[in-house]
Backbone as JSON, one array per atom type, in Angstrom:
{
  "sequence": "XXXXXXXXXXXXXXXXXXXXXXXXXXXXXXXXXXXXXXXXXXXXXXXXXXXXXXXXXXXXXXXXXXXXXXXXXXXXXXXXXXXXXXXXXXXXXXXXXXXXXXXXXXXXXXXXXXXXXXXXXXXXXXXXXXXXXXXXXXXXXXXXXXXXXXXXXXXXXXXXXXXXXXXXXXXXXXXXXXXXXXXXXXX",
  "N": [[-6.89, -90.42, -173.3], [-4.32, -90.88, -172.86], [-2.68, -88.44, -172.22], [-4.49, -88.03, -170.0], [-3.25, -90.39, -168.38], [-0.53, -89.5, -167.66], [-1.02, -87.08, -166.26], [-2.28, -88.09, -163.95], [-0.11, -89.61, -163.54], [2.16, -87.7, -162.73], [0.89, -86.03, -160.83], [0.37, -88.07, -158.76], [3.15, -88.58, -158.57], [4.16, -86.3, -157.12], [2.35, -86.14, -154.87], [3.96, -87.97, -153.67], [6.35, -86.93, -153.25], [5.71, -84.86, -151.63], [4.56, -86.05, -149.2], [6.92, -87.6, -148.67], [8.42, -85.23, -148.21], [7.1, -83.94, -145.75], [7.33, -86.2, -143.72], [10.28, -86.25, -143.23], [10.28, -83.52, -142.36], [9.07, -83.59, -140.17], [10.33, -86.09, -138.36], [13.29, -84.51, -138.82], [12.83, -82.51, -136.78], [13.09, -82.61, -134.06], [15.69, -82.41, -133.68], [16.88, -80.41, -134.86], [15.85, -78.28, -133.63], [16.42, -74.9, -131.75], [15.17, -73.85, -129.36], [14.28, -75.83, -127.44], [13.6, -77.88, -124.74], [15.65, -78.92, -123.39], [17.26, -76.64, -124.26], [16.14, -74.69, -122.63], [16.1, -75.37, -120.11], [18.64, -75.64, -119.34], [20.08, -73.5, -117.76], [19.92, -74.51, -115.37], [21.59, -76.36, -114.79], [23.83, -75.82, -113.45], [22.62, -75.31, -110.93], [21.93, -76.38, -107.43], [19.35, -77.06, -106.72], [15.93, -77.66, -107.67], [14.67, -76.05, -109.89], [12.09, -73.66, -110.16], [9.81, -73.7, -112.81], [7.31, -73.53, -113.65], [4.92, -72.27, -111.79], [2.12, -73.0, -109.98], [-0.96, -72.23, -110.53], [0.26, -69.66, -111.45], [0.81, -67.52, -114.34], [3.16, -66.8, -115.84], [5.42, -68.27, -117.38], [7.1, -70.64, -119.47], [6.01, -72.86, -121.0], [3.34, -74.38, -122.44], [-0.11, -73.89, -121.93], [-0.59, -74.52, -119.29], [-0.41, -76.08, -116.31], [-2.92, -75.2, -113.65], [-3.01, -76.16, -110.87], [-0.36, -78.03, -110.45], [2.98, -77.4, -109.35], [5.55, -76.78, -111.29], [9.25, -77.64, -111.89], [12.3, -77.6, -112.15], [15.47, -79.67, -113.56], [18.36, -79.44, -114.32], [21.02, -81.96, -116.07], [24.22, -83.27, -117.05], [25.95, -86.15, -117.42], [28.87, -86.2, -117.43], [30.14, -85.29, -115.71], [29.88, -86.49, -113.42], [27.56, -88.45, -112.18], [23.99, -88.05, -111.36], [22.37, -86.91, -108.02], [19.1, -87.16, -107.18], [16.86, -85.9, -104.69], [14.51, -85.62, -102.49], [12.53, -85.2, -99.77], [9.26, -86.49, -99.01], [5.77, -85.44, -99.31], [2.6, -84.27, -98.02], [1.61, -83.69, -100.43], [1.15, -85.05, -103.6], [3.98, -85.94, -105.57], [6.19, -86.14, -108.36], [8.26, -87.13, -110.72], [10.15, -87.37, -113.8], [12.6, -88.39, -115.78], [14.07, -87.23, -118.54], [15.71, -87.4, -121.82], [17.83, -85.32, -123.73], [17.58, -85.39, -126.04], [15.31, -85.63, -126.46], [12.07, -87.42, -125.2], [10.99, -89.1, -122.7], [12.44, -91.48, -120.57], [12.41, -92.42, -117.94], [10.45, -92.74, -115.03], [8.97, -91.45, -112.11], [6.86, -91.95, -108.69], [5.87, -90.4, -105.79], [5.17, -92.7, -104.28], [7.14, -94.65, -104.15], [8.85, -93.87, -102.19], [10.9, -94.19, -99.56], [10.61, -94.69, -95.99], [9.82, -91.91, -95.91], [11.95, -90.39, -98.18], [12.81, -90.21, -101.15], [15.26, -91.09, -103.34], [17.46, -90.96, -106.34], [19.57, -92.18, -108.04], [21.06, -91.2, -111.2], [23.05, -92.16, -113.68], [25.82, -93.27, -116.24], [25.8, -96.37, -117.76], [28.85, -96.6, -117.81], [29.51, -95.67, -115.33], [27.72, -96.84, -113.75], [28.51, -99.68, -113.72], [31.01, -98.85, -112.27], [30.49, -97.98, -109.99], [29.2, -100.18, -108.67], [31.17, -101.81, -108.85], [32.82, -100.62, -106.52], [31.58, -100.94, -104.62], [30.63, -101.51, -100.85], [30.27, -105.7, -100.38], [29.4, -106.37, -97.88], [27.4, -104.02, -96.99], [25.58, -103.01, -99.43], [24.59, -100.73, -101.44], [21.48, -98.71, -101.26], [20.4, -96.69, -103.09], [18.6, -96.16, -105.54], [18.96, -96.72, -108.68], [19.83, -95.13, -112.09], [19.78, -95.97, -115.54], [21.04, -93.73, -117.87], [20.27, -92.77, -121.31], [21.46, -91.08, -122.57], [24.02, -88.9, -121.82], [23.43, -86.35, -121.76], [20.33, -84.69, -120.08], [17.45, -83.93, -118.32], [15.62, -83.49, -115.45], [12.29, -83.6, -114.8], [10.02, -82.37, -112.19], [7.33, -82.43, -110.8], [4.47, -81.14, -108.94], [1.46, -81.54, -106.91], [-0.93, -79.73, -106.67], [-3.98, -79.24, -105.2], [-6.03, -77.94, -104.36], [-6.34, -74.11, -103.74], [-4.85, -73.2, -101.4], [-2.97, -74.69, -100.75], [-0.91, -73.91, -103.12], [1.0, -72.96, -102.6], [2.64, -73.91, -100.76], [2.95, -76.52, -102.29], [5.11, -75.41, -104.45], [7.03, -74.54, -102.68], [7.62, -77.76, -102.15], [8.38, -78.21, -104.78], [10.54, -76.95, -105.18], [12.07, -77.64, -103.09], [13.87, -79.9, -104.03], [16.66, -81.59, -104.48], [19.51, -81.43, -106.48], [22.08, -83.11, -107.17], [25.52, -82.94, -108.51], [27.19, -85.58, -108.47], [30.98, -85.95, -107.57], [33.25, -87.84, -109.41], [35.57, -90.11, -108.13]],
  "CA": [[-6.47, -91.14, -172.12], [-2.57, -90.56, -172.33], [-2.79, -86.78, -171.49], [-4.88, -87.9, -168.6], [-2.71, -91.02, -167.72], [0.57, -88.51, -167.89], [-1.35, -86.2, -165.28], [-1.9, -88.82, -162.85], [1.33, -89.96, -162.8], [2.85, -86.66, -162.34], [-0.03, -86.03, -159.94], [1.18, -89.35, -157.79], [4.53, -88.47, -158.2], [3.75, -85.28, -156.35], [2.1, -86.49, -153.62], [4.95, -88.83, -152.82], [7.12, -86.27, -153.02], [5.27, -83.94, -150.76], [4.71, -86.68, -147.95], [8.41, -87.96, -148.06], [9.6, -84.38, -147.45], [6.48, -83.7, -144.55], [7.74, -86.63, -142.9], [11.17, -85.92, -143.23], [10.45, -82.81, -141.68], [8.69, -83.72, -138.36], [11.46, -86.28, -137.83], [14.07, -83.67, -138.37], [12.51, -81.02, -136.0], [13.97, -82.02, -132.93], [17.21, -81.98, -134.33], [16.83, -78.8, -135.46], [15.41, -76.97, -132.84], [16.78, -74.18, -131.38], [14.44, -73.39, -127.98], [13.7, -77.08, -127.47], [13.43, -78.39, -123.74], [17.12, -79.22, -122.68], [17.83, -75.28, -123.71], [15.42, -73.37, -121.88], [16.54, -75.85, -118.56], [20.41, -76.0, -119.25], [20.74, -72.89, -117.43], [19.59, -74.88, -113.98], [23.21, -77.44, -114.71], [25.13, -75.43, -112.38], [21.73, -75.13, -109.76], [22.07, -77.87, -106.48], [18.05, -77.31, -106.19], [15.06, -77.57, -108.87], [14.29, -74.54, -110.34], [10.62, -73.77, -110.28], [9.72, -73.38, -114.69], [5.59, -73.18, -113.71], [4.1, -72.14, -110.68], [0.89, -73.39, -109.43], [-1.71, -71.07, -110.68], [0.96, -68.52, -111.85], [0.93, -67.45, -115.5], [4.74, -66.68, -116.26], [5.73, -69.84, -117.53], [6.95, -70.86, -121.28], [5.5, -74.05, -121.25], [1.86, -74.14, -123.21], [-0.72, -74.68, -120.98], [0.67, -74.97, -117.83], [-1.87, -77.1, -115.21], [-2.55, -74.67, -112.48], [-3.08, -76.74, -109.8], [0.79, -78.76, -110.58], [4.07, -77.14, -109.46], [6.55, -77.79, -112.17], [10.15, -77.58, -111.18], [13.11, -78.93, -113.36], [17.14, -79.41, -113.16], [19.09, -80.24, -116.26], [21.6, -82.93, -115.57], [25.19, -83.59, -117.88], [26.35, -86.73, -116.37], [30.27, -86.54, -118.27], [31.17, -84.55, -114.86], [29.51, -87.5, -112.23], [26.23, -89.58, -111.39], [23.69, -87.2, -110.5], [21.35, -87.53, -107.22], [17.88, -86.56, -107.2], [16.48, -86.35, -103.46], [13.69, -84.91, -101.88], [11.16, -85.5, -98.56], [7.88, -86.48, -99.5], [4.76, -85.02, -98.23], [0.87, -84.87, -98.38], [1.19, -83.4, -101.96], [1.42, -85.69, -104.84], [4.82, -85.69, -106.24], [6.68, -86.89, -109.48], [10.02, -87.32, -111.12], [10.2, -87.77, -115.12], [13.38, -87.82, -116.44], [13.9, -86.83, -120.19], [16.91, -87.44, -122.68], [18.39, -84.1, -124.28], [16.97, -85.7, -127.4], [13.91, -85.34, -126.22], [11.31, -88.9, -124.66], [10.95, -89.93, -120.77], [13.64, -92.85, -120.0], [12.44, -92.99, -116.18], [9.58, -91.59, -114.31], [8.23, -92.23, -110.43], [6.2, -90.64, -107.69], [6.25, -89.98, -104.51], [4.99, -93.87, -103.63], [8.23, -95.36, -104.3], [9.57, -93.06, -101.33], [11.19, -95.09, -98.37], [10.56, -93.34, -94.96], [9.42, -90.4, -96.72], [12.83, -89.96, -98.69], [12.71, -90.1, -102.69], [16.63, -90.64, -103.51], [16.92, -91.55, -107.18], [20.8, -91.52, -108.85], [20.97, -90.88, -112.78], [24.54, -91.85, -114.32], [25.74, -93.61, -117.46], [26.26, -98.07, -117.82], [30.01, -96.95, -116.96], [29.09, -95.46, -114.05], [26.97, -97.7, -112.7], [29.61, -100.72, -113.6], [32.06, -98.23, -111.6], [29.46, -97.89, -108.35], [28.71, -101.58, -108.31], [32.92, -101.99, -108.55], [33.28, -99.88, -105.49], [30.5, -101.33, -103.52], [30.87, -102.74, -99.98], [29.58, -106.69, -100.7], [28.14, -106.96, -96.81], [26.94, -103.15, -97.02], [24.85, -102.99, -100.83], [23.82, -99.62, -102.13], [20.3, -98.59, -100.99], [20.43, -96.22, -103.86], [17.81, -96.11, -106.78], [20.04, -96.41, -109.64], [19.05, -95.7, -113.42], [20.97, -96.08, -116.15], [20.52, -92.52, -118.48], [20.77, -93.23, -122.23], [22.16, -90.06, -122.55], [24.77, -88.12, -121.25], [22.49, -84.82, -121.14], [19.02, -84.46, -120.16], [17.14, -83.33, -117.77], [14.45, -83.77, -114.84], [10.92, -82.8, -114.35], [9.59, -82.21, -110.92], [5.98, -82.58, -110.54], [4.05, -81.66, -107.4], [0.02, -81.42, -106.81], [-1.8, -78.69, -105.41], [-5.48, -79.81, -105.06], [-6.71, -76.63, -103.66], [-5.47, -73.19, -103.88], [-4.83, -72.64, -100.57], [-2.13, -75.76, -101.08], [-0.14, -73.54, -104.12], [2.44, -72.23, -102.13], [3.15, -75.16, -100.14], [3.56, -77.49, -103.54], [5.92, -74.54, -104.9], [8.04, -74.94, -101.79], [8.25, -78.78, -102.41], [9.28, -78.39, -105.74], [11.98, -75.78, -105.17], [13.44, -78.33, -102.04], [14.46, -80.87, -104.59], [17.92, -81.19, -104.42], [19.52, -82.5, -107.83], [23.75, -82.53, -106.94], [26.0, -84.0, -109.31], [28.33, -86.35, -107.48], [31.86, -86.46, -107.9], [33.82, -89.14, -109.93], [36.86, -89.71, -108.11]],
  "C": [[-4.99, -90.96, -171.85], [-2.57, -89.25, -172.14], [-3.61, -87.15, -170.12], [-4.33, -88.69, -168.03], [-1.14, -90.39, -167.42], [0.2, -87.52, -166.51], [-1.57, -86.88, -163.62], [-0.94, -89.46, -162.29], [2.17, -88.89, -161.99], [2.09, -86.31, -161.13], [0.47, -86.89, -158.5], [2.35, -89.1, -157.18], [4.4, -86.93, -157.12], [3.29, -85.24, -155.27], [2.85, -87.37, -153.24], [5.46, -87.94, -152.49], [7.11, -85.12, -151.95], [5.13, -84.79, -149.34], [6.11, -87.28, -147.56], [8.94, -86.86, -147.44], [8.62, -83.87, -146.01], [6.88, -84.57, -143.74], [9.35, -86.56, -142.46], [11.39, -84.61, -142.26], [9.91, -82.81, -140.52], [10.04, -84.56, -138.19], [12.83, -85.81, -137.74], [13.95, -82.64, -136.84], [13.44, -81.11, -134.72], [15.14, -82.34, -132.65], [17.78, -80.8, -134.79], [16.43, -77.94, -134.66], [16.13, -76.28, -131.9], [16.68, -74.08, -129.67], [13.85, -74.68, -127.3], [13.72, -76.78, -125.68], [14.45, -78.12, -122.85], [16.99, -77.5, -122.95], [17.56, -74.7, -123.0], [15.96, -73.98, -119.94], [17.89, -75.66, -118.55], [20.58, -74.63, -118.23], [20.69, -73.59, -115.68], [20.76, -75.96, -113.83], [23.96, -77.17, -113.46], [23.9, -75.1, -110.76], [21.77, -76.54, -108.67], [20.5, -77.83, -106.4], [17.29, -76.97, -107.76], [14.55, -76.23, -108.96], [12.88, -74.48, -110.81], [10.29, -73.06, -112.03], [7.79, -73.18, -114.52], [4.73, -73.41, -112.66], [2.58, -72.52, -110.46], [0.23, -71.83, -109.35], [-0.85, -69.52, -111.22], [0.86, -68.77, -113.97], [2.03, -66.93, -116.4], [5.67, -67.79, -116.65], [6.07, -70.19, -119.59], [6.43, -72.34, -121.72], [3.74, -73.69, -121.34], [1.1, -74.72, -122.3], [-0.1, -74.91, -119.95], [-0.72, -75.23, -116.62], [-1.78, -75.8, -114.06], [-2.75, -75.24, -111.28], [-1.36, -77.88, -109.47], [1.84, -77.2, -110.86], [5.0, -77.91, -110.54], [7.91, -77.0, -112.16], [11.07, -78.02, -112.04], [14.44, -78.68, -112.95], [17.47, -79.97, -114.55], [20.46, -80.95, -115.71], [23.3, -83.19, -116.83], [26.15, -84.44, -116.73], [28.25, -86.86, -116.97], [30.96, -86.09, -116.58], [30.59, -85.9, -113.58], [27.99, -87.58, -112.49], [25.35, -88.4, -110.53], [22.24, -87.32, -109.92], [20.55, -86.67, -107.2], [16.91, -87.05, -105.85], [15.73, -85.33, -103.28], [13.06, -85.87, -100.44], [9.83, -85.31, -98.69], [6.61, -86.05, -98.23], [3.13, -85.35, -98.42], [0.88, -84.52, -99.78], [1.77, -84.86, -102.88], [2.99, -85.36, -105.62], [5.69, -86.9, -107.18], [7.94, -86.56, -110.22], [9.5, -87.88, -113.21], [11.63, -87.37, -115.51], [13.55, -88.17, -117.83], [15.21, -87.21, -120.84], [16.75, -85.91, -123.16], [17.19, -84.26, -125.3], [15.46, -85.24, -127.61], [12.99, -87.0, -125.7], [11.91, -88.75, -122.94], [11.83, -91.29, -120.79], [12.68, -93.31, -118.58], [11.28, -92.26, -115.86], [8.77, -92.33, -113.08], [7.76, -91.17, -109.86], [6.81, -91.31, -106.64], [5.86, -91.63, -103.62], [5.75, -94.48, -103.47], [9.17, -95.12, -102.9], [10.04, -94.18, -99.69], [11.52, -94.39, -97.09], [10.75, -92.25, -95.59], [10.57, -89.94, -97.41], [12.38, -90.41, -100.2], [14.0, -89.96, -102.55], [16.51, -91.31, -105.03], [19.25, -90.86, -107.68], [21.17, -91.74, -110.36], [22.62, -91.37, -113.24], [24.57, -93.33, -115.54], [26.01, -95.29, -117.08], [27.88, -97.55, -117.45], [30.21, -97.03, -115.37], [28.94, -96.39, -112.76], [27.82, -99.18, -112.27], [31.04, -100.12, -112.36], [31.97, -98.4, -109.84], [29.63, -99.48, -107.74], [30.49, -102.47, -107.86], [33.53, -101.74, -106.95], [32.41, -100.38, -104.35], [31.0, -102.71, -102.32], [29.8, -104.26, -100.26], [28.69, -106.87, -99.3], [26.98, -105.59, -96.47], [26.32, -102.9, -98.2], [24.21, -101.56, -100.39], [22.16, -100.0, -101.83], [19.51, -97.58, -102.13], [19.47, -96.7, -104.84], [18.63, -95.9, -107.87], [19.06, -96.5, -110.94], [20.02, -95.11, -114.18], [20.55, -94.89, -117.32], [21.24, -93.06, -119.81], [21.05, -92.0, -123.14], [22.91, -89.32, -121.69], [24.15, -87.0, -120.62], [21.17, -85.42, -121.03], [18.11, -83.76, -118.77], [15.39, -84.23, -116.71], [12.94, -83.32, -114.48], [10.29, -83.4, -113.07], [8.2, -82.01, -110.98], [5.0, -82.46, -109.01], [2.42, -80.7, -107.42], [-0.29, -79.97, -106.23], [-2.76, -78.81, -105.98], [-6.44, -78.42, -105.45], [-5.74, -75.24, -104.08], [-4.78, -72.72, -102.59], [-3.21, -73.78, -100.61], [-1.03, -75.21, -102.44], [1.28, -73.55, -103.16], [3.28, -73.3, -101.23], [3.7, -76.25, -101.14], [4.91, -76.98, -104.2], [6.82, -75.12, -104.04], [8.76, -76.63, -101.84], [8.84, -78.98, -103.16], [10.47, -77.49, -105.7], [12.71, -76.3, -104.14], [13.89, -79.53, -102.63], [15.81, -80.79, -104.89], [18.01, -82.19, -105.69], [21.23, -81.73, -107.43], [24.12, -84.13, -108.08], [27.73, -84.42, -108.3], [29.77, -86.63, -107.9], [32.63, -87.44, -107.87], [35.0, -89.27, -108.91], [37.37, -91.45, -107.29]]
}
């Protein structure tokens, strides 16, 4: 029995040791990753319009699975330089807004129902920011503005827009590529 109670300990101890470092390593990963989300969008920072990342029904796309009937569109956002607005004109397609932290998780996400006379305006910037906006604000004129408070500096937006039908691709494409995403200057 002590040669076999000696083997199960070591045994035990082994499987701790193997699940502390498997969990250790999923919650490293996206700390560690290289090709994550934010990189493959950062190059759209300096773009005033959403950059189409997975065409409706197109198969050129680095995202796994990619819905073919959903335009997907994105802008990457670094609010250190200003508060940045996310506007479009809503239409018969289905459209959606998710925005992401660098880090990676959704903070915010709306459709196209929220839209007031068919506008979608939505402005992203940090708790100084927004203490800055609200500073500057006429008291008998109030901001009509969608404000959200980003719990990151970087991250980025995903553009979402339906196509039902196929005959409806190229028309969803076009909505997601007229999303304007401008970063507003501080001054």
């Amino acid at each position: 029995m002590r040669g076999f109670g000696r083997f199960l300990i070591t045994t035990l101890c082994g499987l701790v040791l193997a699940v502390g470092v498997h969990i250790a390593s999923i919650l490293a990963t996206p700390h560690l990753a290289e090709h994550d989300a934010f990189a493959k969008i950062a190059p759209t920072l300096t773009a005033d319009k959403a950059q189409i990342i997975s065409a409706p029904g197109g198969e050129s796309t680095w995202m796994p699975l990619p819905d073919p009937a959903i335009a997907v569109a994105a802008c990457a956002y670094d609010l250190r330089d200003g508060p940045m607005r996310v506007s479009t004109r809503t239409g018969s397609n289905l459209l959606s807004f998710a925005f992401h932290k660098k880090s990676g998780g959704v903070f915010f996400a709306v459709t196209d129902r929220a839209a007031v006379r068919g506008e979608l305006e939505i402005v992203a910037m940090t708790a100084r920011q927004l203490d800055e906006a609200r500073a500057a604000e006429d008291e008998n004129e109030p901001s009509r503005d969608v404000r959200i408070v980003a719990p990151e500096q970087e991250g980025f937006v995903i553009v979402r827009v339906a196509a039902p039908t196929a005959s409806q691709r190229l028309q969803a494409e076009e909505v997601a590529k007229a999303v304007s995403c401008i970063t507003e200057q501080e001054g």
